[in-house]
C-alpha positions, 0 to 999 in steps of 0.5 A: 500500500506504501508503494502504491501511495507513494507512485501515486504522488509522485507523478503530480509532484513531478508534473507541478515542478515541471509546469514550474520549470518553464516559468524560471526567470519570469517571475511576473508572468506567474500567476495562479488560477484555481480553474486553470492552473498556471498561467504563464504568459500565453501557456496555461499548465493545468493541473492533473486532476487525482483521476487523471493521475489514476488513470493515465497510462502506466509507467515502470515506477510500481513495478521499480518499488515492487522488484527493489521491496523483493531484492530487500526481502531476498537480502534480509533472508539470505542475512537471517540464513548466515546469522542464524546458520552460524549459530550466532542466535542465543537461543538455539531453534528447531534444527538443534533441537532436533536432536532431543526430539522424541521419536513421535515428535520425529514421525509426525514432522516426517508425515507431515512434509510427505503429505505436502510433497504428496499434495503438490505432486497431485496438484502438477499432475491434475494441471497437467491434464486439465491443461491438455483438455481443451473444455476444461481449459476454456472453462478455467480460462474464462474472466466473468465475475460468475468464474471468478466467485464459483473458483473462489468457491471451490477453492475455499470449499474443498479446503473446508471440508478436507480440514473439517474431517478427522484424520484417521490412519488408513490408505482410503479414508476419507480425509485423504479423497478430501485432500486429494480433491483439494489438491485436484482443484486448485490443479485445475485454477493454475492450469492456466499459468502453462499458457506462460511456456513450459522453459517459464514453468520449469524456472519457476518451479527451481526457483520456488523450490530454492526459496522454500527450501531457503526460508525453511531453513531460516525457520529451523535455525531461527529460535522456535518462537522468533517469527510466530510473533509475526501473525498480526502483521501477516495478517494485515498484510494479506488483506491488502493483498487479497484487495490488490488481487481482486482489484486487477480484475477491474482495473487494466495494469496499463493505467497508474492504478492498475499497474500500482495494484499488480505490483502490490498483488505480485511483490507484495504477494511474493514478499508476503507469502514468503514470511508466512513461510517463516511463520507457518514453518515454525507453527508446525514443529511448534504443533508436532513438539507440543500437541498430546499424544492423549488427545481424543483427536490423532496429530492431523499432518494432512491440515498440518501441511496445507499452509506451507501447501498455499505458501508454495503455490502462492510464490509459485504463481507469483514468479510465474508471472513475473517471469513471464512478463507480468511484473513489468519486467517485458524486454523491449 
């Protein structure tokens, strides 16, 4: 939202000095009027209204604060990797810890990465097919609002219902064709991003694989507490997120407003969900550490897992889009 305000009152900024530039030497000639503008002689420079602004074609400068607020998040995280993987912190985090862990503590971590390899796995093969089905394709590629809320809808639905069923041991139970159904859908919704090329995909994926991987070994050197403290902040940010995003729907990222809201809902997103990976690393071994074994309910990895799961597709798409051009970045 900063980046967005801040290219928003620049450009007016910029267009007054410029209008002021001309009139240097000529001081009698300056005059201000509240209908025109400047008036100087003969040439009238009239000032931009706050729509004219929005509206006017878009420039470089929303993508420029979005790449430089990404370029400052990798910088932080590769710091944050060589403090905390040198031991520097006081307190040691999950990955020393690791070797005082029972052996329950142990399985559930494992089950709960294998289920989110799983799930991933599933959701690349369901985008796949759909991909190569030219009716499944049109459907998922239509932009009406009608489209729009029923892939929301499906989105939020299947993931409610697979985290309201009990998990329960077994090889088809039903908490697993939940998951599976799940992990179909939201296949289904990226399907799309294969139009992109597949030399785009592949980067994508190695550089979404580096970042996971990255930010979960920040996550595992840091102290077991240090970004759990973080949740109100994330939370705030994905909200101006979620706007950005449903705002480029409405809005052309080739006027000011629109460009400002793609690099709010690509950048921002990336940085975004990048922290949350920090965050919900750390939620899970805190939740496989310390949730009873006595519990009328069993440690549920599937649920456990689906938000590193989002996490990874949301930093996946977005680098897919960027990468293909949609972050401002096209060669000319």
């Amino acid at each position: 939202m900063f980046a967005l305000s801040s290219c928003c009152r620049s450009i007016p900024i910029t267009a007054f000095v410029s209008g002021l530039k001309s009139t240097v030497g000529r001081p009698s000639n300056l005059r201000f009027y509240a209908n025109e503008g400047f008036r100087t002689g003969s040439r009238v420079v009239r000032r931009r209204t706050l729509k004219e602004t929005l509206t006017q074609p878009a420039t470089d400068t929303p993508y420029a604060v979005g790449r430089l607020a990404a370029a400052g998040a990798a910088a932080f995280g590769v710091g944050a990797l060589a403090y905390y993987g040198m031991g520097l912190a006081k307190e040691g985090g999950a990955l020393e810890n690791s070797m005082l862990w029972p052996q329950y503590v142990r399985d559930r971590v494992h089950s709960t990465y294998m289920y989110l390899g799983g799930g991933l796995t599933m959701t690349a093969g369901a985008a796949a097919l759909v991909f190569r089905s030219p009716t499944l394709m049109n459907l998922m590629t239509k932009n009406s609002l009608l489209s729009l809320v029923a892939t929301f809808a499906a989105m939020i639905g299947t993931g409610m219902i697979c985290r309201s069923i009990p998990y329960e041991p077994g090889s088809l139970t039903t908490k697993r064709l939940a998951w599976a159904l799940h992990c179909g859908v939201m296949g289904a919704v990226i399907a799309p991003l294969a139009l992109f090329g597949g030399p785009i995909i592949m980067r994508a994926a190695l550089y979404t694989a580096g970042i996971v991987g990255g930010l979960s070994a920040i996550a595992a050197t840091a102290p077991s507490d240090k970004f759990l403290q973080m949740g109100g902040m994330l939370g705030i940010g994905l909200g101006v997120v979620f706007v950005s995003s449903i705002g480029t729907f409405f809005l052309p990222p080739t006027s000011m407003l629109g460009a400002g809201l793609w690099s709010i809902a690509l950048y921002g997103g990336l940085v975004l969900f990048s922290a949350f990976m920090l965050y919900d690393t750390q939620r899970l071994i805190k939740m496989a550490e310390n949730y009873p074994s006595y519990a009328a309910r069993p440690y549920d990895p599937i649920n456990a897992q689906l938000s590193i799961y989002m996490n990874t597709l949301n930093i996946f798409i977005r680098l897919v889009m960027i990468f293909g051009g949609a972050g401002g970045n096209r060669r000319k």
